[in-house]
DSSP file (Angstrom, degrees, kcal/mol; ACC not computed):
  #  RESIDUE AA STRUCTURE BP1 BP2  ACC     N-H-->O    O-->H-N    N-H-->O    O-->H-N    TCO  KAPPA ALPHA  PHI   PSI    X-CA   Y-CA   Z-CA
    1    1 A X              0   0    0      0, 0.0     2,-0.1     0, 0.0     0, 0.0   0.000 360.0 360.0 360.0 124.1 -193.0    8.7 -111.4
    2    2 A X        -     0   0    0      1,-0.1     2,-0.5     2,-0.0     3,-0.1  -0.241 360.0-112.0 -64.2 150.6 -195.8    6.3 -110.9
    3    3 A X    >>  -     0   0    0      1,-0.2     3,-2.6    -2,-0.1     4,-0.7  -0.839  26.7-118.1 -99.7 142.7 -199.4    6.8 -111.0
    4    4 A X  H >> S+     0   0    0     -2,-0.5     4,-2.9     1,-0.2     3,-2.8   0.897 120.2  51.5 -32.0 -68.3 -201.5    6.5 -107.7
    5    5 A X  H 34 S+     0   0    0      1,-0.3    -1,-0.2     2,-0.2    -3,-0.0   0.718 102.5  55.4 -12.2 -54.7 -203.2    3.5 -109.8
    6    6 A X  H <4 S+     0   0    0     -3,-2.6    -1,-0.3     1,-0.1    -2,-0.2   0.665 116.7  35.4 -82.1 -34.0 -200.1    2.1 -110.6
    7    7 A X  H << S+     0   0    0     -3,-2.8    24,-0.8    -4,-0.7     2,-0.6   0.741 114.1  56.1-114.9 -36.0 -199.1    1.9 -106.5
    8    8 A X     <  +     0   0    0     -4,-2.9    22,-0.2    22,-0.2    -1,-0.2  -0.573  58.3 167.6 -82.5  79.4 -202.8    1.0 -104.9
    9    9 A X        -     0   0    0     -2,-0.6     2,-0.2    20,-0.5    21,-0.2   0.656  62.3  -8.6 -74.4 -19.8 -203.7   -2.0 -106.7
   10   10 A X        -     0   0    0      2,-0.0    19,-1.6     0, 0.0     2,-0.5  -0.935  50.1-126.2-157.9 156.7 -206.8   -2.8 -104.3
   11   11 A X  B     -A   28   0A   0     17,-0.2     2,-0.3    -2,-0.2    17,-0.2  -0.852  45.4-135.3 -98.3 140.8 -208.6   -1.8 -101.1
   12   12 A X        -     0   0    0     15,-4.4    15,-0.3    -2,-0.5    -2,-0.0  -0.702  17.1-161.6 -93.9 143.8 -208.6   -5.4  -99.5
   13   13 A X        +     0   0    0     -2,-0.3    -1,-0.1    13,-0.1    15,-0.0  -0.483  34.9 138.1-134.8  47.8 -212.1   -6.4  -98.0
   14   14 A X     >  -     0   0    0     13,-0.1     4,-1.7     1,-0.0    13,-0.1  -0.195  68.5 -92.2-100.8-167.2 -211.5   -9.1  -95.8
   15   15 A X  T  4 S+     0   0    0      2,-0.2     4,-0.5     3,-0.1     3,-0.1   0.946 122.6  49.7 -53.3 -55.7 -212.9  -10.0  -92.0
   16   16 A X  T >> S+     0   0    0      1,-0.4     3,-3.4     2,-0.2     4,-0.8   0.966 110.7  44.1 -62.3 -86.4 -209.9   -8.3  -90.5
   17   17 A X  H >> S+     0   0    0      1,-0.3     3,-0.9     2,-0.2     4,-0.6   0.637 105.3  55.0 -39.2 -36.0 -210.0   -5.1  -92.2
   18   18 A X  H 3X S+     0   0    0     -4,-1.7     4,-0.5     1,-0.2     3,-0.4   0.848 116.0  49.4 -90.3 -15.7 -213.9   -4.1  -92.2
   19   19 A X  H <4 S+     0   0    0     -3,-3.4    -1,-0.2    -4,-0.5    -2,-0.2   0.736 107.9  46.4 -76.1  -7.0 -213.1   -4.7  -88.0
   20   20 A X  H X<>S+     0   0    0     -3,-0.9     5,-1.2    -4,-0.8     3,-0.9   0.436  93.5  96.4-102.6 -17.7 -210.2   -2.6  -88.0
   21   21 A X  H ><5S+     0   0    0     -4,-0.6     3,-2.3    -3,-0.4    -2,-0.1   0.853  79.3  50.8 -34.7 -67.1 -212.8   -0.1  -90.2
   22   22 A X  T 3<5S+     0   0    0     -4,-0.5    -1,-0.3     1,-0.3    -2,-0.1   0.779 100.7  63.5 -66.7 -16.6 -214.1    2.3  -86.9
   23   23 A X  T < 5S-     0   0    0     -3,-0.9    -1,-0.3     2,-0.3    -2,-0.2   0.198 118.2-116.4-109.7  27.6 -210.5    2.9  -86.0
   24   24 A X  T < 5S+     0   0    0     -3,-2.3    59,-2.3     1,-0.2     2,-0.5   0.934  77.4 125.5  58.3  42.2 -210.0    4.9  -89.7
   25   25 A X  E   < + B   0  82A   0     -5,-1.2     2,-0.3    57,-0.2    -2,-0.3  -0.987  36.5 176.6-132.3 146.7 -207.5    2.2  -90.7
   26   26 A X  E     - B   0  81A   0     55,-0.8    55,-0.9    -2,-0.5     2,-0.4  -0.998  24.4-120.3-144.3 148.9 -208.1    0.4  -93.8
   27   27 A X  E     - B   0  80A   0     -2,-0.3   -15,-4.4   -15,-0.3     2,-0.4  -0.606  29.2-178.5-108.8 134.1 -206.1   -2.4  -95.9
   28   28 A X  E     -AB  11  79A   0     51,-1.2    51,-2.2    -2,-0.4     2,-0.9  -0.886  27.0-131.7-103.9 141.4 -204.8   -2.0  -99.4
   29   29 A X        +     0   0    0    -19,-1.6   -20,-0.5    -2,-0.4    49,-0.2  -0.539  40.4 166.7 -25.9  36.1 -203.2   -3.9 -101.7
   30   30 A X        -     0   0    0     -2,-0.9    47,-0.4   -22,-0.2   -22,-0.2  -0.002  34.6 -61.3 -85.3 175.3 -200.3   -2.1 -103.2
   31   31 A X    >   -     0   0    0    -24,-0.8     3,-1.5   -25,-0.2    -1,-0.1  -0.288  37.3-129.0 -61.3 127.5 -196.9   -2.4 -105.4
   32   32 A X  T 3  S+     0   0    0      1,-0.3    -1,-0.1    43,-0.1    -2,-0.1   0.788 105.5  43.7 -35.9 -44.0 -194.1   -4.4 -104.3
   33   33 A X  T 3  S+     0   0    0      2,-0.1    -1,-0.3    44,-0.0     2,-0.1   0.566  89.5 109.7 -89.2 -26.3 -191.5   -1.6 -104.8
   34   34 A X    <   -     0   0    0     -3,-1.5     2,-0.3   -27,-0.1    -4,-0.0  -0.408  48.8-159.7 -93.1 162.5 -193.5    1.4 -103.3
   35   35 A X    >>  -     0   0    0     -2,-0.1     3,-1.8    21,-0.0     4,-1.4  -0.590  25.8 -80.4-111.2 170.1 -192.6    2.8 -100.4
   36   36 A X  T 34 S+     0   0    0      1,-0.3     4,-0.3    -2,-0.3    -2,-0.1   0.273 114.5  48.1 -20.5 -32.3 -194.2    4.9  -97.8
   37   37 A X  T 3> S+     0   0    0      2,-0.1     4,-2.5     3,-0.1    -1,-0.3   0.611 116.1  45.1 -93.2 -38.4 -194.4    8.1  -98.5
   38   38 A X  H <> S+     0   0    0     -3,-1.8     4,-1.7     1,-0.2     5,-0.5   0.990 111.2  57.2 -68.3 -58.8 -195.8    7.4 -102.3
   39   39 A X  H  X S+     0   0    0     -4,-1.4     4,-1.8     2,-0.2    -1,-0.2   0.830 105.4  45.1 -28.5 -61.1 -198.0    5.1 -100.7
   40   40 A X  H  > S+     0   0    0     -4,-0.3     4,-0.9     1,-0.2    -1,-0.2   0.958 117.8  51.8 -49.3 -46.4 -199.7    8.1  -98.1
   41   41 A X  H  X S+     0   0    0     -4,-2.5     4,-1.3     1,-0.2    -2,-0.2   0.805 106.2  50.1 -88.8 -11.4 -199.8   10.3 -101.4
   42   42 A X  H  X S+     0   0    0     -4,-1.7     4,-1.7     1,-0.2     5,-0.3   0.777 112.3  43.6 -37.4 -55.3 -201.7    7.7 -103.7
   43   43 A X  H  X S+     0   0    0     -4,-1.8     4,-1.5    -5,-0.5     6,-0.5   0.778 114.3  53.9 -89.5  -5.7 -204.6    6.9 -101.3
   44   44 A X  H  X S+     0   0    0     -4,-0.9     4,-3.3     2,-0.2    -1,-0.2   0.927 121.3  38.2 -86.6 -45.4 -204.8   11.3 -100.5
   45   45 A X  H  < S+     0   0    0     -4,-1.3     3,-0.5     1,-0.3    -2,-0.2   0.898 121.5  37.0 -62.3 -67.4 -205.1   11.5 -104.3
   46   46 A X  H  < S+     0   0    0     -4,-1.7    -1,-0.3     1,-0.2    -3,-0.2   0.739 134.0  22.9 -99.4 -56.7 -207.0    8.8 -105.3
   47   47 A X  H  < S-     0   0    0     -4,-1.5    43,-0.2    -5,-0.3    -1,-0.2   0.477  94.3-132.8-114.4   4.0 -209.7    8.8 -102.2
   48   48 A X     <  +     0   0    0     -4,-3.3     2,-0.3    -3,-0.5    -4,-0.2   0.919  61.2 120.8  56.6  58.8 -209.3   12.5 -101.1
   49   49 A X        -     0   0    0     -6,-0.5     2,-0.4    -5,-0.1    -1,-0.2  -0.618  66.7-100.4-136.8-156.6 -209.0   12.0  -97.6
   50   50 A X        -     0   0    0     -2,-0.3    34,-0.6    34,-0.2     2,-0.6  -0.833  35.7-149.8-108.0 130.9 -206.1   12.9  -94.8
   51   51 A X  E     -C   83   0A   0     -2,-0.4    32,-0.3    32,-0.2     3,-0.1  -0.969  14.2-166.3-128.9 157.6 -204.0   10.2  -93.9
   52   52 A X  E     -     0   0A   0     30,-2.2    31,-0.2    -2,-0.6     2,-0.2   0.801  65.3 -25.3 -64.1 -57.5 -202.4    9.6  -90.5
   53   53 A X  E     -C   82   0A   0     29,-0.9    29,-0.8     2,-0.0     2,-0.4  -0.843  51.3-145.5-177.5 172.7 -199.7    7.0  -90.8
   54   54 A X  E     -C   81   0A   0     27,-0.2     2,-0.5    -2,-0.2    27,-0.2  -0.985  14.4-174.6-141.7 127.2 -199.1    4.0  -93.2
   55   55 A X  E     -C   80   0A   0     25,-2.4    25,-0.6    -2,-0.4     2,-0.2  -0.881  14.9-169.3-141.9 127.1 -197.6    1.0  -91.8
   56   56 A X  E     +C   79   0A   0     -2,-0.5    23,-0.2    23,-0.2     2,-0.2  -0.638  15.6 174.3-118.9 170.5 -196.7   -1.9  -94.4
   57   57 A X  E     -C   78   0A   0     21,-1.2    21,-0.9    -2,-0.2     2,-0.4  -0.652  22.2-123.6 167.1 135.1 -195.6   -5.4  -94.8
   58   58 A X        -     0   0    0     -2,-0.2     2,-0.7    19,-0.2    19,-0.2  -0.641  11.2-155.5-116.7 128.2 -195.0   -8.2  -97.3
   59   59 A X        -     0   0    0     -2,-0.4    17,-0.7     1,-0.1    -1,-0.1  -0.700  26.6-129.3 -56.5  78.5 -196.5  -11.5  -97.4
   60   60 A X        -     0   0    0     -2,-0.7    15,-0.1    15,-0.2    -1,-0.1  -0.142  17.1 -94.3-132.4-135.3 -194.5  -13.8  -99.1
   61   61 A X        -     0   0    0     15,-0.1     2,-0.1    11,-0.0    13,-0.1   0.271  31.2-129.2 -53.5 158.7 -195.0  -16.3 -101.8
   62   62 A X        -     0   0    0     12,-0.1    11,-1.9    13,-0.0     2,-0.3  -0.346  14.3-128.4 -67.2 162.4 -195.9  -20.2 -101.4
   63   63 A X  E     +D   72   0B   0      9,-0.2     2,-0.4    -2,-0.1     9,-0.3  -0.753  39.3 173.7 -96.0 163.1 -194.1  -23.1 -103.0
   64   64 A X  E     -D   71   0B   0      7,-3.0     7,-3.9    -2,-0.3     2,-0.4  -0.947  30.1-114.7-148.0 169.1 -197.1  -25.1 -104.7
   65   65 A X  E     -D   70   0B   0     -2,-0.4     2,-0.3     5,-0.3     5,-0.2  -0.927  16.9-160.6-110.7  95.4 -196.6  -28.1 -107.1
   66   66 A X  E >   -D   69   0B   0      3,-1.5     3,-3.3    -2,-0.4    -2,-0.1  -0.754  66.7 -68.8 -55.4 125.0 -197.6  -28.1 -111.0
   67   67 A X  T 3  S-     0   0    0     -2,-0.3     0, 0.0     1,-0.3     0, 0.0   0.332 121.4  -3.5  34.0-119.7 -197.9  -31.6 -111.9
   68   68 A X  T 3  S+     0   0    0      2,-0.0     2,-0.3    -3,-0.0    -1,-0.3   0.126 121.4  66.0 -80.2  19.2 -194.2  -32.6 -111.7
   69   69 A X  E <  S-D   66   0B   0     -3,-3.3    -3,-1.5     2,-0.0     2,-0.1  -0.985  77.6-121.4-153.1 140.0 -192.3  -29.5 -110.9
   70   70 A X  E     +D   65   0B   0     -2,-0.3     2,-0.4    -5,-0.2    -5,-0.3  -0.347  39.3 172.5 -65.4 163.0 -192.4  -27.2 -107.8
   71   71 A X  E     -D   64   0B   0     -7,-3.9    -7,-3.0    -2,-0.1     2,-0.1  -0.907  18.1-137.0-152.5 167.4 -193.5  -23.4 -108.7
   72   72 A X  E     -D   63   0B   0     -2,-0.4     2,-0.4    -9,-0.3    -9,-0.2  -0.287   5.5-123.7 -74.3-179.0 -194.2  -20.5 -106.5
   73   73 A X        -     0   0    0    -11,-1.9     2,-0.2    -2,-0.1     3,-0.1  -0.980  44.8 -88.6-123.4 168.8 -196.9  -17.5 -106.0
   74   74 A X        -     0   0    0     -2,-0.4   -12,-0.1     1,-0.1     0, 0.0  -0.355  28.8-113.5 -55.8 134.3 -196.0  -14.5 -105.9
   75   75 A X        -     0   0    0     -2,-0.2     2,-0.3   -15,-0.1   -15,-0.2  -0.002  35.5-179.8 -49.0 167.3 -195.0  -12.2 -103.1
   76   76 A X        -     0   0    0    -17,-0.7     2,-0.3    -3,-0.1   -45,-0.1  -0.841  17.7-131.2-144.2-161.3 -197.2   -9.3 -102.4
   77   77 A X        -     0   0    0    -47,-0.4     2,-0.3    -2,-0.3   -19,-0.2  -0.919  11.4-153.7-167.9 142.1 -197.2   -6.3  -99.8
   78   78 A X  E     - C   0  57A   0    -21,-0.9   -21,-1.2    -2,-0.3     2,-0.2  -0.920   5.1-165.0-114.3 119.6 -199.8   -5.2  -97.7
   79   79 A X  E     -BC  28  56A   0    -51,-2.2   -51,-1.2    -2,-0.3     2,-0.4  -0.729   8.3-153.3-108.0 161.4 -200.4   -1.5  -96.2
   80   80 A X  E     -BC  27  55A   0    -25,-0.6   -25,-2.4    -2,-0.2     2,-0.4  -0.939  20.4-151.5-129.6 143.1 -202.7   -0.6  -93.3
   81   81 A X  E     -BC  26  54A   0    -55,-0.9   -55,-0.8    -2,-0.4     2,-0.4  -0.738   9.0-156.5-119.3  62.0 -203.8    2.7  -93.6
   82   82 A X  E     -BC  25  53A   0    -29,-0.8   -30,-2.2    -2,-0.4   -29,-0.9  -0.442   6.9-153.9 -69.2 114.3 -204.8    5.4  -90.8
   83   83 A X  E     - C   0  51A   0    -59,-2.3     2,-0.2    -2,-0.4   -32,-0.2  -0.398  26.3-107.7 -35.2 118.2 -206.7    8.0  -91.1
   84   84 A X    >   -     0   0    0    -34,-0.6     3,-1.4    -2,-0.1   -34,-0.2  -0.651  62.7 -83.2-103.2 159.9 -206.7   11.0  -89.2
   85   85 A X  T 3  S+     0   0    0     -2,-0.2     3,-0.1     1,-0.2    -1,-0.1   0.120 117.8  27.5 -55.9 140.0 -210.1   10.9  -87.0
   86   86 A X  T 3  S+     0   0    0      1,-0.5    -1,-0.2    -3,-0.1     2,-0.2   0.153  95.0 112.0  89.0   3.6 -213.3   12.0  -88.7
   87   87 A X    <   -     0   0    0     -3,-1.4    -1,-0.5   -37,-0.1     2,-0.2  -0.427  47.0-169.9 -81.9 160.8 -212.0   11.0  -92.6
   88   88 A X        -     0   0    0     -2,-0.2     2,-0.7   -41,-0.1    -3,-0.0  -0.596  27.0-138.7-172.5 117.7 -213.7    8.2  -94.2
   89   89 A X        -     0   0    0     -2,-0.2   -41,-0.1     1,-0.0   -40,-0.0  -0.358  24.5-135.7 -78.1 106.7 -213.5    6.0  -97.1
   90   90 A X        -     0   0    0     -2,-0.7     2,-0.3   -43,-0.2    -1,-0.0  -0.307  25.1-162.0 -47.4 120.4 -216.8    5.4  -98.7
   91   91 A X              0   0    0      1,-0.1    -1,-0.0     0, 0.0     0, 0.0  -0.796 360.0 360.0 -81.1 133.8 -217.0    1.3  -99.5
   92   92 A X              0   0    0     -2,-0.3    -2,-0.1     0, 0.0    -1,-0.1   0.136 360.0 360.0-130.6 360.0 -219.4    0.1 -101.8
């Protein structure tokens, strides 16, 4: 069993997400491997709030070039996060 820690690795703060912000949905950063349900029960623990629905999807990696040799980045995965109406996660 994982710790909530261990499956939200960040709340993401980008353009998109603080506009998507009034509609209670907000974007995390989480672990390749979890899935959906862990995901819902991470962010209740961790930010105490009600969630709604979870809908995810993974980015992934670039090729790049070191010097002579191709390398890659990593993949990642990305969750959007709903709220149900009148929760809210305090940002600081």
């Amino acid at each position: 069993m994982k710790s909530p820690y261990q499956i939200i690795k960040a709340l993401l703060r980008t353009e998109k997400s603080t506009t998507q912000e009034p509609m209670q949905k907000y974007l995390f950063l989480v672990d390749i491997k979890a899935n959906k349900p862990e995901i819902k029960k991470a962010v209740q623990e961790i930010y105490k709030v009600k969630v709604k629905k979870v809908n995810t999807y993974v980015l992934p990696g670039k090729l790049r070039r070191i010097r002579y040799q191709l390398g890659k980045t990593p993949d990642y995965k990305r969750a959007v996060v709903t709220l149900v109406k009148g929760q809210k996660i305090e940002v600081g």
